[in-house]
C-alpha positions as CSV (number, residue, x, y, z in Angstrom):
1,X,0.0,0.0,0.0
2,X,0.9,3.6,-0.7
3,X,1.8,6.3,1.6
4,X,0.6,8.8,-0.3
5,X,-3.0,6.9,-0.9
6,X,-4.4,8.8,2.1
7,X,-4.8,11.3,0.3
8,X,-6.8,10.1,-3.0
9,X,-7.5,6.4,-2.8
10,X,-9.6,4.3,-1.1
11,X,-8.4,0.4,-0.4
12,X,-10.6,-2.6,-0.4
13,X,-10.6,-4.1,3.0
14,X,-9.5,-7.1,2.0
15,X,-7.3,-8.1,5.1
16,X,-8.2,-11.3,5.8
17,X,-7.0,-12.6,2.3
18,X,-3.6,-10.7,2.9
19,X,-0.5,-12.4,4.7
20,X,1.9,-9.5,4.3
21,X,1.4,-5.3,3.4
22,X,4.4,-3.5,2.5
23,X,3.7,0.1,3.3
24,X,5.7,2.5,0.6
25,X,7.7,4.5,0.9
26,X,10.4,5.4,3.3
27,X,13.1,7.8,1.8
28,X,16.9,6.8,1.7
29,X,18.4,10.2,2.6
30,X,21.8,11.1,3.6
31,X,23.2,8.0,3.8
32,X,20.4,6.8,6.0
33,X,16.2,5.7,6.1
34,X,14.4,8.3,6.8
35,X,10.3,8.5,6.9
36,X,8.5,9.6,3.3
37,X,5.5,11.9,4.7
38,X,5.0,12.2,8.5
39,X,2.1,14.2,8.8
40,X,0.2,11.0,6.6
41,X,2.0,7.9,8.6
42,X,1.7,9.4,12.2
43,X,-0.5,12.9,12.4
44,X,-3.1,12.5,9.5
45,X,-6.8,12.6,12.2
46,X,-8.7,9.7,10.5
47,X,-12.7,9.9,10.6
48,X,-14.5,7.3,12.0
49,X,-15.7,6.4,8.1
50,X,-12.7,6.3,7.0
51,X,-10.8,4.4,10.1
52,X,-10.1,0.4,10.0
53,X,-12.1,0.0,13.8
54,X,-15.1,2.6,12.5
55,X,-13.6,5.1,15.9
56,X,-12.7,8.5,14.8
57,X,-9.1,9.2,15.7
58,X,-8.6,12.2,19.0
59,X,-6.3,15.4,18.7
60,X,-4.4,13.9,21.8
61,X,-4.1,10.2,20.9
62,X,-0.3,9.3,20.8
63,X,0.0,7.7,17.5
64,X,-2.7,8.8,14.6
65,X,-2.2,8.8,10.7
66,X,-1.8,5.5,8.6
67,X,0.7,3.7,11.6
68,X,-2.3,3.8,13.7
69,X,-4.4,2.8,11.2
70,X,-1.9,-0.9,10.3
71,X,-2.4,-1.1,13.9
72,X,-5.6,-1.1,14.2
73,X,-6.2,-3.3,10.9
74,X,-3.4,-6.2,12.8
75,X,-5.8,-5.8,15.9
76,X,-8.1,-7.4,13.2
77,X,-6.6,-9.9,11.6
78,X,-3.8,-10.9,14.2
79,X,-1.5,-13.2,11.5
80,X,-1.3,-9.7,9.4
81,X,2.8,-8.7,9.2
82,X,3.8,-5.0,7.9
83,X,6.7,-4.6,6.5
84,X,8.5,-0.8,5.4
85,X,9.3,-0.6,2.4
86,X,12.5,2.3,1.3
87,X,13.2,3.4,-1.5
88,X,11.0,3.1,-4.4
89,X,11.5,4.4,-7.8
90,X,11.6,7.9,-6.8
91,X,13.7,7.7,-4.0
92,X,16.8,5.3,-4.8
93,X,19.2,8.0,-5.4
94,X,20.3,7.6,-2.0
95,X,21.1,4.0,-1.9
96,X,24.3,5.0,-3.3
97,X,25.7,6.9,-0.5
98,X,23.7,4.4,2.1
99,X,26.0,1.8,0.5
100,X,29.3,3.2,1.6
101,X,28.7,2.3,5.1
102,X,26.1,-0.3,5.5
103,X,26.2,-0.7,9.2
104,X,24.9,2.8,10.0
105,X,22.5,2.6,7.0
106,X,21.1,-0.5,8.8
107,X,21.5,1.6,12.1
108,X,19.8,4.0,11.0
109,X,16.8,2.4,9.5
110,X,16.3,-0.1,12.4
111,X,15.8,3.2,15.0
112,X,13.2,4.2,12.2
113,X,11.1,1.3,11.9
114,X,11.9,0.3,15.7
115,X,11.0,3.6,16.8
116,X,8.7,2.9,20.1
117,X,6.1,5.2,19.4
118,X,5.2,2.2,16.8
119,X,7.5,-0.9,16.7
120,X,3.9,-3.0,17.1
121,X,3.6,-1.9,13.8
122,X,6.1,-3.5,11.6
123,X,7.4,-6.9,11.2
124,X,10.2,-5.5,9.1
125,X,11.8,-4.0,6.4
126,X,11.6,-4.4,2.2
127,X,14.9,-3.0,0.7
128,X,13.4,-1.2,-2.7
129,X,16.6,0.3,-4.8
130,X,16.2,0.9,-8.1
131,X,19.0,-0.4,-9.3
132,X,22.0,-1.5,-7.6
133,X,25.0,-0.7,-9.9
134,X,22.5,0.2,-12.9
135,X,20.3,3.0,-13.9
136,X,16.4,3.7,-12.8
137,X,15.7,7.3,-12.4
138,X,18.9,8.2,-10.9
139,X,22.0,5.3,-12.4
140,X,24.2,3.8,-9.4
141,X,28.1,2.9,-9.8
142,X,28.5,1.6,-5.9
143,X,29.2,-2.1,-7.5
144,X,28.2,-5.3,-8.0
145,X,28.9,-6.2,-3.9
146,X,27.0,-3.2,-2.8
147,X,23.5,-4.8,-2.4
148,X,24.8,-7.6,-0.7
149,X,26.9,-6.0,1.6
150,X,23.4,-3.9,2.2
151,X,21.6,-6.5,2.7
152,X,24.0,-8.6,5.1
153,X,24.1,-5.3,7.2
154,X,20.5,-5.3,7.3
155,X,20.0,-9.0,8.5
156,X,23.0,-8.4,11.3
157,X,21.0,-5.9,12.4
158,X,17.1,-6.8,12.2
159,X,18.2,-10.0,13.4
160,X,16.5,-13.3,12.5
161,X,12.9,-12.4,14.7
162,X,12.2,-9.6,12.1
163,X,11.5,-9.8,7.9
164,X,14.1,-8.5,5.6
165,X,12.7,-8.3,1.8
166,X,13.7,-6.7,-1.3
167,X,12.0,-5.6,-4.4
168,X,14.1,-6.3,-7.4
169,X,14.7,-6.0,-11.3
170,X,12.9,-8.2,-13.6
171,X,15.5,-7.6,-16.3
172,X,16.2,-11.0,-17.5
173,X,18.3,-10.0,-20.5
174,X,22.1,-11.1,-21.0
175,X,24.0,-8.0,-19.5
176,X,20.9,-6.4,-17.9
177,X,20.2,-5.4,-14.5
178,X,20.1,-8.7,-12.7
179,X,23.7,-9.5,-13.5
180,X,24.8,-6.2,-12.4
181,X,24.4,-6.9,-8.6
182,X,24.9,-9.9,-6.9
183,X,21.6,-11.3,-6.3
184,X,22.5,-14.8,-5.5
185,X,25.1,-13.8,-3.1
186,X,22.2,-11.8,-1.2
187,X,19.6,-14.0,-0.9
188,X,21.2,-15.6,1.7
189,X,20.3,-12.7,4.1
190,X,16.4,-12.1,2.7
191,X,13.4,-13.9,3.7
192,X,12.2,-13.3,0.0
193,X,12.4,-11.3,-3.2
194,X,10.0,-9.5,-4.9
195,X,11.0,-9.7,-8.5
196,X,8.7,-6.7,-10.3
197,X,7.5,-9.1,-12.8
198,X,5.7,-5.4,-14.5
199,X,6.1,-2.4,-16.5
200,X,8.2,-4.3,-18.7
201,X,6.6,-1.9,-21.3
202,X,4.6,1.3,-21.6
203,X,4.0,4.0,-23.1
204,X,7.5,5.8,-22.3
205,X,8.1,3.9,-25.7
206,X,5.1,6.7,-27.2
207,X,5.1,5.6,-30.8
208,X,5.0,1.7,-29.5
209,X,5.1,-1.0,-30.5
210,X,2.1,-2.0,-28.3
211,X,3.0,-4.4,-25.8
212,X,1.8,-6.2,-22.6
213,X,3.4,-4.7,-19.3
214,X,3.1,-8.1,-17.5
215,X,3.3,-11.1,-19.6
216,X,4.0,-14.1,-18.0
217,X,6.0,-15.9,-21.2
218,X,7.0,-14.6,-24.8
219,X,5.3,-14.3,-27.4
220,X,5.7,-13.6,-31.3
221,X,6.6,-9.6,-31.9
222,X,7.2,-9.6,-28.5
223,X,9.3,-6.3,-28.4
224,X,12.5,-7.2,-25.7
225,X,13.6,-10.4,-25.6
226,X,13.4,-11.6,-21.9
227,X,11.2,-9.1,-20.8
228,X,8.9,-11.9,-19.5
229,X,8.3,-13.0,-15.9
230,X,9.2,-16.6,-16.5
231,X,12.3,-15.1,-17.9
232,X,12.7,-13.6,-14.8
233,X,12.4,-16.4,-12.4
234,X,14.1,-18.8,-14.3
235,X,17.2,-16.3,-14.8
236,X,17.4,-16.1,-11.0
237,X,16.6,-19.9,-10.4
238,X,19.3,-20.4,-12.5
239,X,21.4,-18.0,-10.3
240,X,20.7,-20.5,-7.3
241,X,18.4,-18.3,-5.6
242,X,15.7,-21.1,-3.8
243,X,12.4,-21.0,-5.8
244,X,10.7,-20.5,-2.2
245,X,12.6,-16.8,-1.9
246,X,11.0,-15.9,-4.7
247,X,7.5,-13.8,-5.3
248,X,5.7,-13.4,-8.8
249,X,4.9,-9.8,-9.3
250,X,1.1,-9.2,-10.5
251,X,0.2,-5.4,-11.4
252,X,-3.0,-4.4,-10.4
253,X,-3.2,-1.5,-13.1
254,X,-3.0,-1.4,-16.5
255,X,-0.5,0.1,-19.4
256,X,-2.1,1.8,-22.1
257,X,-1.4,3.8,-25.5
258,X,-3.8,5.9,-27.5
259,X,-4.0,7.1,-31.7
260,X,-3.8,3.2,-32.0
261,X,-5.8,1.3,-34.9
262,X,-4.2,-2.4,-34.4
263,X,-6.1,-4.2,-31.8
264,X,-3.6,-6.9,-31.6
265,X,-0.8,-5.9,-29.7
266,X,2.7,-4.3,-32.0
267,X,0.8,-1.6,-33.4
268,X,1.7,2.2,-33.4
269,X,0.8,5.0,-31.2
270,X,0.9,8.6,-30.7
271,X,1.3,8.9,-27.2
272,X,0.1,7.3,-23.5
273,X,-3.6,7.0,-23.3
274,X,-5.2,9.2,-20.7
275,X,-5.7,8.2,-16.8
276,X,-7.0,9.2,-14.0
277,X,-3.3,10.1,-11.8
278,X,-1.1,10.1,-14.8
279,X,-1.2,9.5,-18.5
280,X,-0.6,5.8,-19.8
281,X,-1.4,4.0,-16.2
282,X,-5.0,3.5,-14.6
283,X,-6.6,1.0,-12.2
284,X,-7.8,-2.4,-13.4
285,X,-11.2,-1.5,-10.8
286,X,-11.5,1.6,-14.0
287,X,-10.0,-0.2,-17.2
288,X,-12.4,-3.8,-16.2
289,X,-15.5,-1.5,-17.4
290,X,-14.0,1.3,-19.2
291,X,-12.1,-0.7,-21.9
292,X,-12.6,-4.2,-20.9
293,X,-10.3,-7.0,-22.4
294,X,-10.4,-7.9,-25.9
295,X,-7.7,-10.7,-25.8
296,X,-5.1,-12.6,-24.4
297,X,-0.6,-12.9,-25.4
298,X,1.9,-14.2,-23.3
299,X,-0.3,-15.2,-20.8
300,X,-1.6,-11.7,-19.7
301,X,-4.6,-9.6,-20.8
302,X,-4.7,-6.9,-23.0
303,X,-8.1,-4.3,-24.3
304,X,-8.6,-2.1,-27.4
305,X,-11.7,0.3,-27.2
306,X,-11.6,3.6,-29.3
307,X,-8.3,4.3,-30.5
308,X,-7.0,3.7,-26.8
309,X,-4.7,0.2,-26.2
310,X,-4.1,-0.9,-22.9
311,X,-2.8,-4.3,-21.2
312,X,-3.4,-5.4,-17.4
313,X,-4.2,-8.7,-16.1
314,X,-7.6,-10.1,-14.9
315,X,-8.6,-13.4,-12.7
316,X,-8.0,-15.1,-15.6
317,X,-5.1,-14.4,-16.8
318,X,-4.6,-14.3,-12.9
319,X,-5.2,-17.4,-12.6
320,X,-2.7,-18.6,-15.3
321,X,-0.1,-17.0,-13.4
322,X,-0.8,-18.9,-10.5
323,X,-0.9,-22.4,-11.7
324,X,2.8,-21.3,-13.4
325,X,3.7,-20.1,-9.8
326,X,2.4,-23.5,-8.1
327,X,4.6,-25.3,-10.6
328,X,7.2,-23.5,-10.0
329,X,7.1,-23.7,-6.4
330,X,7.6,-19.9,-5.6
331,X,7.1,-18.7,-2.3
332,X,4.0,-16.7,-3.1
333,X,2.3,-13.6,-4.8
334,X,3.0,-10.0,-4.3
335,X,1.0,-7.3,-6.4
336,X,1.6,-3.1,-6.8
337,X,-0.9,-1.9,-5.3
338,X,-4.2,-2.7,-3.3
339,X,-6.1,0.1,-3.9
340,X,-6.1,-0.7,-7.7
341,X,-8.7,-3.5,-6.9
342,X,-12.1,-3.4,-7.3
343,X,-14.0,-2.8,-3.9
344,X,-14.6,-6.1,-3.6
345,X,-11.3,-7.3,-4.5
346,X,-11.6,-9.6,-7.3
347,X,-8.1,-9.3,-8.0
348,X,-6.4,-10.3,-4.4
349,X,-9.2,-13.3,-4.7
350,X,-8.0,-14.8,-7.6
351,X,-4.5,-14.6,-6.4
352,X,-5.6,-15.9,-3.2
């Protein structure tokens, strides 16, 4: 879940289908964690509508904002863990600097998320850089041991009573972004991965060719060779990394082009298709009856309506996923993000 979903989104409350929430983001700031917004994790006064436990929160209650609110939502379904996730695509510029001295980096973000005012909170912490000796936003040149030593400083310190995840690239290609860190040599020190088996295209590419974001295999035209989740998991199976650390990434949005004319996917656009927080992205819960799907390639959904293209999965193509993931024997199913879900969560029940 989203930080900064306070403000605009509602989630489902789907909590009793949920094992783990990873609540993003933390900043990675001067070498060190750091929190994202305070005012929405810890001072935000939640209504009694819009609270988990239906109380309206009080100006001089120790804890308010979306910390209180995880707390109360555990209080409900005890099994729940929170994790904290740092970094993210906008804030990974720091991981660089964090990475020249992991021990207070891990310092740092263990007084953070085991700050008393709500330790009860989290479980954890999920290690989000984007990318370890490779480019995102920002491009990192701290080396191919720098995410291991990160991650080893991490486990030292979090010890082995608390979760220590990371989000990860789903670059499959020879030379790409999983061989520029050491993946395999981490995984010794996470409880799991979260390979983001997504946004493997969009429409940053404006012209095209139209292409599914998340398909599960390859396909003919597809435009990127191994840019595929079973590309993904079998590049780090075949690293070594235990099929149980690994998560399959499902997006609960969609990807979508307009000034198309090709309703099967490789066709030309003029730029990203229009949505409701930014141009080429919306939520399945608004793309399932705005432009529902029209077809099916590599395993994953995709919708032409107008001149507007877009791809997202569904609980089929949902499902396929899943029974790859059972044969596979991955640890599980992650997804970005809950509130993209219809209200009554069709999504999160087809994973689950």
């Amino acid at each position: 879940m989203t930080e900064w979903g306070t403000y605009c989104r509602r989630t489902p409350e789907v909590g009793v289908r949920l094992t783990h929430i990873n609540y993003a983001f933390g900043n990675v700031t001067g070498g060190k964690c750091a929190a994202g917004d305070n005012y929405a994790a810890t001072e935000r006064t939640y209504t009694a509508a819009e609270s988990v436990d239906g109380v309206a929160d009080t100006w001089d209650q120790p804890l308010r904002g979306t910390f209180n609110q995880l707390r109360e939502l555990k209080k409900k379904h005890p099994g729940l863990k929170v994790l904290w996730s740092f970094g993210g695509w906008t804030w990974s510029a720091g991981f660089g600097e964090a990475a020249k001295n992991p021990a207070a980096f891990a310092q740092s973000c263990y007084d953070l998320v085991e700050n008393s005012k709500w330790a009860d909170v989290f479980d954890g912490i999920d290690i989000d850089w984007e990318y370890p000796n490779a480019c995102g936003a920002t491009c990192d040149t701290s080396g191919r041991a720098a995410f291991t030593n990160l991650m080893q400083a991490l486990r030292a310190k979090f010890g082995a009573s608390n979760l220590v995840t990371a989000a990860i690239t789903a670059d499959a290609t020879a030379g790409g972004k999983i061989d520029a860190a050491d993946y395999a040599g981490a995984a010794q020190y996470v409880d799991w991965y979260n390979p983001m088996t997504y946004d493997f295209f969009g429409a940053w590419a404006t012209t095209g060719p139209t292409a599914p974001h998340s398909p599960l295999n390859s396909y003919p035209g597809i435009p990127q060779a191994g840019y595929y989740s079973s590309a993904t998991i079998a590049k780090l199976k075949g690293l070594g990394i235990p099929a149980a650390k690994l998560l399959l990434g499902i997006g609960f949005y969609g990807r979508g082009w307009t000034g198309v004319t090709q309703a099967a996917p490789g066709g030309t656009a003029t730029g990203p298709a229009a949505g409701t927080y930014e141009a080429g992205f919306e939520d399945y819960k608004v793309l399932k009856t705005k432009c529902p799907a029209t077809g099916t390639v590599g395993g994953t959904a995709y919708a032409k309506c107008g001149n507007n293209w877009w791809s997202y999965d569904t609980p089929a193509t949902i499902a396929t996923k899943m029974t790859y993931k059972n044969q596979q024997g991955l640890g599980g199913t992650f997804f970005w993000e809950l509130s993209g879900d219809t209200a009554g969560g069709e999504l999160i029940k087809a994973i689950n």
